[in-house]
Structure formats: C-alpha cells, structure tokens
N, C-alpha and C positions, 0 to 999 in steps of 0.2 A: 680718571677714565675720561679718555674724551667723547665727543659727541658719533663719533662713528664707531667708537667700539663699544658703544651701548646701543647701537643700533645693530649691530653685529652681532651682541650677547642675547639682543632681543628677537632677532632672526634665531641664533640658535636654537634657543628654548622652543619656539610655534616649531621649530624643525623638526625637535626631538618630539612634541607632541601629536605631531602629525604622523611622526613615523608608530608612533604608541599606540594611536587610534587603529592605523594601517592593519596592525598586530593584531590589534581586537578582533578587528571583522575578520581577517584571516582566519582565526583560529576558531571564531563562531561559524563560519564556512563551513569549513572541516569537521565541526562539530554536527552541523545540519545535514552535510551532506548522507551522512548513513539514512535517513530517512527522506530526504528526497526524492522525488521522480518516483514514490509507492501512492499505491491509490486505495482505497476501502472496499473490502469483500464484505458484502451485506446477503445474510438469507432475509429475504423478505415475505415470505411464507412457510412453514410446514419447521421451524427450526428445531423442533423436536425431537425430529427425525436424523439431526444433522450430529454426527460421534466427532468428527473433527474437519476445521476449515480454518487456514489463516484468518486474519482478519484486516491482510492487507499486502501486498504486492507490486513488484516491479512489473510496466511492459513487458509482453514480450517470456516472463518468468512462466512455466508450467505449472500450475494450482493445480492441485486434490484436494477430493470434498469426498469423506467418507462417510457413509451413511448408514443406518441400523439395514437390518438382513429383516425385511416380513415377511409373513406366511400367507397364502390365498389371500394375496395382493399385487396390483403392481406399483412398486415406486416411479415416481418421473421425477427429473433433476432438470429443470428449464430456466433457461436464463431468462429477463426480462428487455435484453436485448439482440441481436445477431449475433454475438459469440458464440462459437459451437463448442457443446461441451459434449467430449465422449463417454462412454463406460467403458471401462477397463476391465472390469469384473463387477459381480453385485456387490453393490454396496463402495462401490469407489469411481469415482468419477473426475475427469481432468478437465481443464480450458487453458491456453494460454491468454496469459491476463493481457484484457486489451486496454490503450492509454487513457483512461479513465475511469473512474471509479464502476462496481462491476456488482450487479444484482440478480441471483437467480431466485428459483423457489422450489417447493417442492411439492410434490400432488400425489397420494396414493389414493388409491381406485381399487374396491375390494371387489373382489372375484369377476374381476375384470367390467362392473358396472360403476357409473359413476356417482 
C-alpha cells in the first residue's frame, strides 16, 4: 500500500464515521421531535376539583379542563396569566395553549360568598 492510498483508506474511514454520527442525530431528531414545541399544563390551586387536563400541549392546540359539577357553589377556572380561558358548559372549560408553559387555578365560592 502506498503512502496515498492509506491516506485515502484513512480519509474513507472519518468519512464513513462522519456520515454514521450524521444518522445518529438524525434519527434522535426524529425521535425528539413528537415532543417538541409542547409546554406544561399545571393546576396550581384547587386540583381537586380538576376530573381531566393534559398535562401538556402544543401552541396554538385547544385544551379542555373538565371539572367536577358543585352544588350551591360557584366554580372559577382562572388562569395565572392573560390567556383566556372559556366555558363551554359547566364543568368543561377551553384555552388555546399559548407558547409557553400554561398555569391556571381554580376558586369555588359557596353560596356565592367568599
């Protein structure tokens, strides 16, 4: 073997391993990506109250938070930010999740005193 073709064989080899590495991160990409770009839905008061909520979301996605039904009460579903969150009906409540992680809470008020 001469001097250039083992510089050649040693070019090949970093070439083949560079392209292997290439693959790696590719394919960990593709693996992270299902979870990327989601952010954390946290109840941060009253979680009691709360029958079902992701517990994490895309921008932009529309979340429900459904909520137990009380009696001579009212329920409030408040976020700890400006998102506005609607009711839909009692006991279920929507927001589109906004790009960053997302906190509401929740306050019942019996016979409408606090």
């Amino acid at each position: 073997m001469t001097v250039d073709a083992g510089k050649e064989n040693d070019m090949a080899k970093k070439n083949i391993k560079m392209k292997r590495a290439a693959a790696v991160v590719l394919m960990l990409a593709a693996l992270l990506s299902g979870c990327a770009g989601k952010h954390v839905i946290r109840c941060v008061s009253g979680e009691q109250f709360v029958v079902s909520c992701p517990r994490s979301a895309k921008p932009g996605e529309t979340v429900r938070i459904e909520t137990v039904l009380v009696n001579d009460a009212d329920l409030y579903v408040n976020p700890t930010d400006d998102t506005e969150i609607r009711m839909v009906k009692d006991g279920l409540y929507e927001f589109e999740m906004p790009d960053h992680d997302f906190e509401f809470k929740i306050t019942v008020i019996s016979n409408g005193l606090a």
